[in-house]
N, C-alpha and C positions, 0 to 999 in steps of 0.2 A: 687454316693450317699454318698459316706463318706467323698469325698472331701464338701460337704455340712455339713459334723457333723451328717447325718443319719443314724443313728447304731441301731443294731437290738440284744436284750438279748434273748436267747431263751435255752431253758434245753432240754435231751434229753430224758422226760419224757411228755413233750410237743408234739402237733401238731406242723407238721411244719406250720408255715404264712408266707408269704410272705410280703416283708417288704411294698410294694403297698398297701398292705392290711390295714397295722399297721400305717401308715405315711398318707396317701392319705388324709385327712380333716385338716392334720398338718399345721402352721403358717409358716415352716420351707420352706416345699411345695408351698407353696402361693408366699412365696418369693424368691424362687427357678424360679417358673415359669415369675415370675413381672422382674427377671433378664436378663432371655432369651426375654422376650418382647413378651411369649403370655398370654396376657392380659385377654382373654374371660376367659380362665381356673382360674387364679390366682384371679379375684375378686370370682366366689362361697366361693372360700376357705378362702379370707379374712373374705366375710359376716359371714360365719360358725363361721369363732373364734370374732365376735366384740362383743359376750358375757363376754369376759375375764375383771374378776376386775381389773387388774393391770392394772392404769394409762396411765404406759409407752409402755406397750404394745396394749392398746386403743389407744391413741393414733397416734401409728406407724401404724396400722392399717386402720384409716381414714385419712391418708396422701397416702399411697398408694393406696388405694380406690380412693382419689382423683383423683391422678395421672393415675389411670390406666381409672376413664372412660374417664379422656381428652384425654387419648391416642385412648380411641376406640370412639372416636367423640360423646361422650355425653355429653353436657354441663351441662344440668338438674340436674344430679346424680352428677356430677363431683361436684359441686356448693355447693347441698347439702352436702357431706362431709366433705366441706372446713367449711363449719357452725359448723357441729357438732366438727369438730377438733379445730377452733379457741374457742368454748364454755370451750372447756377443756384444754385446753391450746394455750395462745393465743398471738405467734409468726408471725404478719403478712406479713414478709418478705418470707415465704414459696409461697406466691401467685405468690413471681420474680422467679419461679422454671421455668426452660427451656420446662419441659413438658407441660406447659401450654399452651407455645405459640401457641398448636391448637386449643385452644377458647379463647383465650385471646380478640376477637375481639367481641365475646357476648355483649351486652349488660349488662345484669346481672353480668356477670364475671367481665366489666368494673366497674360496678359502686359498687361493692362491694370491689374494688382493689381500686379506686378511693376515698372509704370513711373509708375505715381502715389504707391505708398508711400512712404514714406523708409527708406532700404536704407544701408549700406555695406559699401565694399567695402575688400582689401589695396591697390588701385588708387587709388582715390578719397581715402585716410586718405593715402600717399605727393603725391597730387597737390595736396592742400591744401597739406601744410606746404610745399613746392618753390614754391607760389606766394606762401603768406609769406615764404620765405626770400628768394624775388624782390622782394616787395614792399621788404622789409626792403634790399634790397641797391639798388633803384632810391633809394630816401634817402638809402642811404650815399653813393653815387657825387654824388647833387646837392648833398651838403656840403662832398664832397671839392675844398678849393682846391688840390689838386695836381693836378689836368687841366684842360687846357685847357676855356675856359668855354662853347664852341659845343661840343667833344667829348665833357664829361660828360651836357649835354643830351641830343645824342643819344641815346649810347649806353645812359641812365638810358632817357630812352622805350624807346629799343628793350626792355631789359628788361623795362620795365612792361608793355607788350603782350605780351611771351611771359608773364607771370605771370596775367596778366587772363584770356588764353584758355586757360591751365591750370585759373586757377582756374572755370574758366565750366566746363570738363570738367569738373571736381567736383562743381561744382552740379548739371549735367544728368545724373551717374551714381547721384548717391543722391538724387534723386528731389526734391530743394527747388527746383528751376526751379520747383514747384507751389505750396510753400509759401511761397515769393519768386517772383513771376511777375516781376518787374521784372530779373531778372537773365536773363529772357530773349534770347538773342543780345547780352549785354552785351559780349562780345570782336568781334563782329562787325563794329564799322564803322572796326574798324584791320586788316581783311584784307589791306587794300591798301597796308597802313603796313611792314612790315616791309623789303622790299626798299628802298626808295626810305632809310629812314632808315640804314639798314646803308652804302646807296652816299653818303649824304649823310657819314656816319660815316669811312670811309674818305677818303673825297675828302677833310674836311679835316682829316685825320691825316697825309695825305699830300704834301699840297701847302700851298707858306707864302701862302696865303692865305683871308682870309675868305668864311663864305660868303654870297653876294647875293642879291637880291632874286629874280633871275629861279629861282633852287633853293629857290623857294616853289613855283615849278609841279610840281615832284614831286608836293607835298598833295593837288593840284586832286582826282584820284578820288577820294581820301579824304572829301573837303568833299563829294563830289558823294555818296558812299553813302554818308555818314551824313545828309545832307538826305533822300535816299532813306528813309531806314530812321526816321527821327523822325516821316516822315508816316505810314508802313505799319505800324510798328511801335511805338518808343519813345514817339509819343504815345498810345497807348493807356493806358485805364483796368488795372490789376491783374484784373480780372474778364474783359476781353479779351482778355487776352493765353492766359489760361487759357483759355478758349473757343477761343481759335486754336490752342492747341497738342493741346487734346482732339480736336478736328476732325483734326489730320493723325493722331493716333493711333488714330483711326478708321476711318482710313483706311488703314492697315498701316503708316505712316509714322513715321518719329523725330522726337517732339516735340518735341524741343531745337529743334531743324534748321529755316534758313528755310524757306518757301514758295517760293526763289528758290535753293534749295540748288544744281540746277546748275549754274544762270549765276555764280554768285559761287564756286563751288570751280572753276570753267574762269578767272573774272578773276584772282581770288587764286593759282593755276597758271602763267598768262601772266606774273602781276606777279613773282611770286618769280624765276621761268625769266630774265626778261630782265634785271635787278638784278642777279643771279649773275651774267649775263654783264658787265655794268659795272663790278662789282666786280674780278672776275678784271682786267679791262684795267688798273685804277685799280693793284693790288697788283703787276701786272710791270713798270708802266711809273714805276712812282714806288716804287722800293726806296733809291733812295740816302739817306744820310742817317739812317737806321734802325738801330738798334742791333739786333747777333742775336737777342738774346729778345724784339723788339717785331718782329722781323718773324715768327717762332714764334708769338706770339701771333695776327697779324694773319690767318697762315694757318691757326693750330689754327683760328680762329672763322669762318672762310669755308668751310671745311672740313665743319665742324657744320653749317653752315647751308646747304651741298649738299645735304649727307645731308637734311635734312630736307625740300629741295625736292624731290627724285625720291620720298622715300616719301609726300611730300603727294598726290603723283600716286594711289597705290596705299589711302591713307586717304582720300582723294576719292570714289574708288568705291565701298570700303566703303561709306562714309555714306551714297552718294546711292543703293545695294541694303539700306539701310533696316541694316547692320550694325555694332551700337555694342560689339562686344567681340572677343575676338580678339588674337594678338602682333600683325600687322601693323596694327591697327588703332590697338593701344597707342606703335606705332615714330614715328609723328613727334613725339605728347607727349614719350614717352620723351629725344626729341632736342631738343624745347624744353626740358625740365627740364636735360638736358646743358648747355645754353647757357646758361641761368641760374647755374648750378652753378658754371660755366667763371668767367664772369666776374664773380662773386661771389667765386672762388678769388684771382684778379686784383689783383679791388680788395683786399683785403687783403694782398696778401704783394708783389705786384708794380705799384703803381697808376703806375708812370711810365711803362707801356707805353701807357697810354688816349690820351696827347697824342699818340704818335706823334712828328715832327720838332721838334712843340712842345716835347716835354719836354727838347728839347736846346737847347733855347734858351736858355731864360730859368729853367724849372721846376727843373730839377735842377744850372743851373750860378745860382745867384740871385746869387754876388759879378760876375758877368759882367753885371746888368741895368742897371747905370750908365756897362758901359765908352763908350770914345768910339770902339769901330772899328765904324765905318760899314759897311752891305751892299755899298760899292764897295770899299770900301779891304779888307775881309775876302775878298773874291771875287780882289782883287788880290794881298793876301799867298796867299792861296792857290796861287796857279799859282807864285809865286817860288816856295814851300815846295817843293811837285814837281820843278821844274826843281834846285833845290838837290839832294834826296834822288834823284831820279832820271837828272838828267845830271851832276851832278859829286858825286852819294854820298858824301853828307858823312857819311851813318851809317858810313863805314867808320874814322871819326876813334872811335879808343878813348877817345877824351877828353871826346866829343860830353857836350853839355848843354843843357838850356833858353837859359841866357845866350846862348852860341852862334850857337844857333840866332838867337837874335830880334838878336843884332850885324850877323847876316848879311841878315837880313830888312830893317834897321834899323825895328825898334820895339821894343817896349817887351817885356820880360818876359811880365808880365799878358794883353799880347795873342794872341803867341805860344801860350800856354798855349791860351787859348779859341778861336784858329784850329784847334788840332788838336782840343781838344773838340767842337766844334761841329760842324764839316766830317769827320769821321773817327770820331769817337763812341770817342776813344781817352784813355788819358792819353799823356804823353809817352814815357815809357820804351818803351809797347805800339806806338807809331806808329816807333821806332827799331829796336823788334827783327821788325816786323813785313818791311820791308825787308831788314833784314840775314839772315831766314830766310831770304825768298824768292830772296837769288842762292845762299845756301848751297845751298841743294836746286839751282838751277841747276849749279852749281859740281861736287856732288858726281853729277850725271846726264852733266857733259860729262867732266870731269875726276877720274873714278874714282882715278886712281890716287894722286892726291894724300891726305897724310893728315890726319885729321880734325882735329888740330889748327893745320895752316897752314890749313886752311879759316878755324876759327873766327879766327884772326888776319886774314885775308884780309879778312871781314866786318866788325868791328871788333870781335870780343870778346879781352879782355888772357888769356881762362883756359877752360878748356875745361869747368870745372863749369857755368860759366855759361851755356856757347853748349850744353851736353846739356839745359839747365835749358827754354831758350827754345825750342828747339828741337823737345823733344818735348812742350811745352806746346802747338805749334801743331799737330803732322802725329798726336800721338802715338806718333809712334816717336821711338827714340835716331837720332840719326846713321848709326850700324854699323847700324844697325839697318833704316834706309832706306836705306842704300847695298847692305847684302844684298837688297834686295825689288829693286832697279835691278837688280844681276847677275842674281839671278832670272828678273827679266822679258825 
């Protein structure tokens, strides 16, 4: 007993005791006997002391607790002290302890070693860099002076929030939501952000106006779940938050996952669902003005961002039957990282798509930012322009030219030029032969029998390389070639 450190004080004015006596409930004892390996004895005497306030010695106490009932084949109890010991300090490399190896093959044992370790995965290593590359591609676009400056904001946040809850999936699949608890539900209080900033994105890409005060109340959920979440959650201690997320996996739960999983994948549900549908309205009723590949743009990413609404529905449920793996589980990540990807692609090779009507304004025409033609007097040459090419067809003049044209308008060159850039998203040539297609193909659908070259005379081309030129750059066929599909049909 002394080689233990069990010393006995006692006067000779004293009963004798015996040192059995005095020691037998002692921690000393406990770990005396957990040394020799019998175990039945040594757990009573731990339970007796797991009273003790000190930390250090709570602790040591539910590590060998642990140890001792794996050793006496209970996994139950075992399990549970590994709970109560990682709550209070939370080391989870003690789970690789040798002793374990006789339930190590539990199920609960597994997937409790399983979701506290740090693991990686092929998933996990993909979803990091996609949220750096996100990351990386939210800076680009807020530097970028070629988009309009409420449209890069958006559309930079919007990114950032699909990168953030990417990268929060990465956190919570290899296991560091543990070893970073503060990164706990860090994507979560822009659940609500994604719809609202897409329609806010849209709308003004779409329309020649800024946007106001009152297209702050979009935010309000937003402000309102993350006030939510700062009291229940985010002000929590690092030590709490671990606590909170051991408890739900104790419960058969996904620690990652709020307490409020639910309610917040039914709001987050609601919120995407009805945004889609504003968007949609915003995208059919506001096309004019839009150049082919910005409106290709405008639908590839409404498009991605269905898809992603309807499998939100189907990753919803996963989540809230406690399942974090799986394709379908992987399919709405899968379609944020698409979305990230897309317009990462964008900003790089194609960034005048992002202003939408802006970038025909001012963006990509910049010798036009000093002209002097007014929003009346442009809306006025406008309709002349029309009534020229469409009631008296002046594109049938083979002579036809900018000068011309702007003699006829009576203004200037300069303006002329940026009335059809602007209004039409054409140069001038493409706005002359765009017409003179269009009665051709009339022409050759009423007037078969006429040949292909008085057409093109008919229209105003001097030579018929020209008008096969124009021609099949619009329909893709030659001439002969759509006047055969006409007999055809």
């Amino acid at each position: 007993m002394f080689a233990y450190g069990i010393t006995v004080n006692s006067s000779y004015d004293e009963l004798p005791i015996t040192p059995a006596e005095i020691f037998k409930d002692s921690l000393e004892w406990a770990d005396y006997y957990f040394n020799i390996h019998r175990f039945e004895e040594a757990v009573p005497l731990y339970q007796k002391n797991l009273e003790v306030k000190d930390i250090q010695q709570k602790t040591h106490i539910l590590k060998k607790l642990a140890l001792s009932q794996a050793a006496l084949d209970k996994p139950t109890e075992s399990i549970s002290y590994i709970y109560d010991y990682l709550k209070i300090d939370f080391h989870p490399t003690f789970l690789l302890h040798e002793d374990f190896d006789n339930i190590r093959h539990e199920s609960d044992f597994a997937t409790l070693s399983g979701t506290v370790l740090p693991k990686f995965t092929i998933w996990s290593i993909f979803y990091f860099f996609v949220s750096l590359i996100g990351l990386y591609i939210t800076f680009g676009l807020l530097i970028n002076k070629k988009i309009d400056n409420q449209a890069r904001v958006l559309i930079a946040t919007f990114v950032f929030i699909h990168s953030l809850f990417i990268l929060n999936i990465c956190v919570n699949q290899t296991n560091y939501v543990f070893e970073f608890p503060h990164t706990y539900l860090m994507s979560t209080w822009s659940s609500l952000l994604y719809g609202p900033l897409l329609f806010l994105y849209f709308k003004r890409v779409s329309k020649s106006s800024d946007l106001g005060k009152k297209d702050l109340l979009h935010f309000l959920p937003t402000v309102a779940l993350t006030t939510y979440l700062i009291f229940t959650v985010y002000g929590f201690s690092g030590s709490q938050k671990i606590i909170q997320m051991l408890q739900r996996l104790e419960e058969g739960l996904n620690p990652g996952d709020s307490t409020k999983l639910v309610l917040l994948v039914a709001l987050k549900a609601i919120s995407l669902g009805v945004y889609a549908f504003f968007v949609h309205l915003l995208i059919t009723k506001n096309k004019t003005g839009l150049s082919k590949k910005t409106r290709t743009w405008q639908k590839n990413i409404y498009l991605i961002h269905v898809g992603y609404v309807l499998v939100y529905i189907v990753y919803g449920v996963y989540i809230i039957a406690g399942v974090n793996s799986g394709t379908l589980y992987h399919s709405p990540i899968i379609l944020m990282s698409t979305m990230v990807l897309y317009i990462g692609y964008a900003a790089n090779v194609q960034p005048d798509v992002f202003s939408g009507l802006y970038s025909y304004t001012n963006r990509l025409f910049p010798k036009y930012v000093k002209s002097g033609l007014t929003d009346s007097l442009s809306e006025e040459l406008k309709e002349n322009l029309k009534d020229l090419f469409q009631n008296e067809k002046l594109y049938r003049n083979c002579e036809i030219n900018l000068d011309m044209v702007a003699k006829k308008l009576d203004t200037t060159r300069h303006n002329a030029s940026q009335l059809i850039n602007e209004h039409f998203n054409m140069s001038f040539r493409e706005f002359v032969n765009s017409y003179r297609i269009q009665e051709a193909k009339e022409l050759l659908e009423k007037k078969s029998e006429l040949n292909i070259i008085d057409i093109a005379y008919e229209v105003g081309y001097n030579n018929k390389v020209s008008f096969n030129k124009a021609f099949k750059k619009d329909t893709q066929l030659t001439p002969s070639e759509y006047l055969y599909h006409i007999k055809q049909g």
